[in-house]
Structure formats: C-alpha cells, structure tokens
C-alpha positions as CSV (number, residue, x, y, z in Angstrom):
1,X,38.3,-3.2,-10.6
2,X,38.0,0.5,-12.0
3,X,38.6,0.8,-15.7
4,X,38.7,4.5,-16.8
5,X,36.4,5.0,-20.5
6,X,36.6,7.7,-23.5
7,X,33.9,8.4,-25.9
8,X,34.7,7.7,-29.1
9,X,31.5,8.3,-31.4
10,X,28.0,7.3,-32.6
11,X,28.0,3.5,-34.0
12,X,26.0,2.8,-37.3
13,X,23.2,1.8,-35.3
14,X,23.2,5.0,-32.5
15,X,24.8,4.0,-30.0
16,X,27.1,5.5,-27.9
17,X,30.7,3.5,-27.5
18,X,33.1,4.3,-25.7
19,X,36.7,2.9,-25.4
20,X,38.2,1.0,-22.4
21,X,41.8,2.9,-21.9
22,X,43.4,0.0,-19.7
23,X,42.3,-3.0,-22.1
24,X,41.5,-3.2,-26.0
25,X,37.8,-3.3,-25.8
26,X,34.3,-0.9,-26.0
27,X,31.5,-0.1,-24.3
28,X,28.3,1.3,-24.9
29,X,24.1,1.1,-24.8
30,X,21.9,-0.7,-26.8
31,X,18.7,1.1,-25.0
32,X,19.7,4.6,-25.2
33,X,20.4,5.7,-28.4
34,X,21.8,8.9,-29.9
35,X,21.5,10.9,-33.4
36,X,25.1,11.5,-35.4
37,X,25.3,14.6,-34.0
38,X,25.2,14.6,-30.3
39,X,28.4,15.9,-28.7
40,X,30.7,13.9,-26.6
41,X,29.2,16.1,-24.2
42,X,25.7,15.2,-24.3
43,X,26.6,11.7,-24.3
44,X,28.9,11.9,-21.0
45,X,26.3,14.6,-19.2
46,X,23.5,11.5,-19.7
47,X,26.2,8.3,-18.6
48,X,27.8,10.0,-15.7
49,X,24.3,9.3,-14.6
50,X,23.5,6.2,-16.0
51,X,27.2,5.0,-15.9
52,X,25.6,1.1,-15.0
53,X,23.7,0.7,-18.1
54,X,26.9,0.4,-20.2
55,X,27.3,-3.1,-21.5
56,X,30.3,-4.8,-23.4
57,X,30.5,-4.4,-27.4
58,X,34.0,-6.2,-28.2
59,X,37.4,-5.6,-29.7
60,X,36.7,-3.5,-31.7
61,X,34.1,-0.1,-32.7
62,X,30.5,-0.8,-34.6
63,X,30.9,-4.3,-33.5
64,X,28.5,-6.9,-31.2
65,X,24.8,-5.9,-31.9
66,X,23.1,-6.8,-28.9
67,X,25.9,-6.2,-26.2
68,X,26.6,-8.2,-23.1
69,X,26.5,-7.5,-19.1
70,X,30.3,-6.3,-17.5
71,X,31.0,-8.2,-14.7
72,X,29.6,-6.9,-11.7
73,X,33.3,-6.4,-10.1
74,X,33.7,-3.2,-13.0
75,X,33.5,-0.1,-11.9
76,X,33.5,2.3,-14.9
77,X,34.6,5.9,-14.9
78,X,34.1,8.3,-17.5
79,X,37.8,10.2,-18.8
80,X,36.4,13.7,-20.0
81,X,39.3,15.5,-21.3
C-alpha cells in the first residue's frame, strides 16, 4: 500500500511531520529532530533517505508524543512540490 506524504512543518517538540495525502493522518520522527528553521528541503533531502524511520503521530499536527510503528505493508513516498 503506497501512501504519498507532504511536509507540513516543525512540531513543538522538533520534529518533522508530515501529512498523509490519501488519509487524514501524520507522520513524522521522534529520533531525528530539527530546529524551527530547517527548510522543507532539508527535512525531505534527510527522509528520502531515511523514509523507514517515520512513525505514526495521529489525526491531527503536534499530536501523539512518542509515535507508533506503520504497518509494515506502508510504503511511504515523499510529494516534493
């Protein structure tokens, strides 16, 4: 199952999330953090990489603190425009 992501900013605890475009929910890391400032950029140079370290924050931005696994049937691929 391929679900196609956006970045959509730095959370209040520096992570990168970005937004599932096929369901209502975000992704993001809990182990690699960023400062306010980083560009979209920077952040989808480092996860096109290091796309399986993304983990499942919820409905909705800022939310779930400690994030969960995705199922291991998710293939995730990073929209850049």
């Amino acid at each position: 199952m391929i679900r196609n992501i956006k970045f959509k900013g730095i959370d209040s605890w520096n992570r990168p999330v970005y937004k599932v475009l096929e369901m209502n929910y975000y992704v993001g890391s809990v182990n690699k953090l960023f400062d306010y400032s980083a560009s979209k950029k920077e952040v989808d140079d480092y996860f096109k990489d290091n796309i399986n370290t993304l983990v499942y924050f919820g409905h909705s931005f800022d939310c779930e603190p400690n994030g969960s696994p995705l199922k291991s049937e998710i293939k995730l691929i990073i929209n850049c425009d």
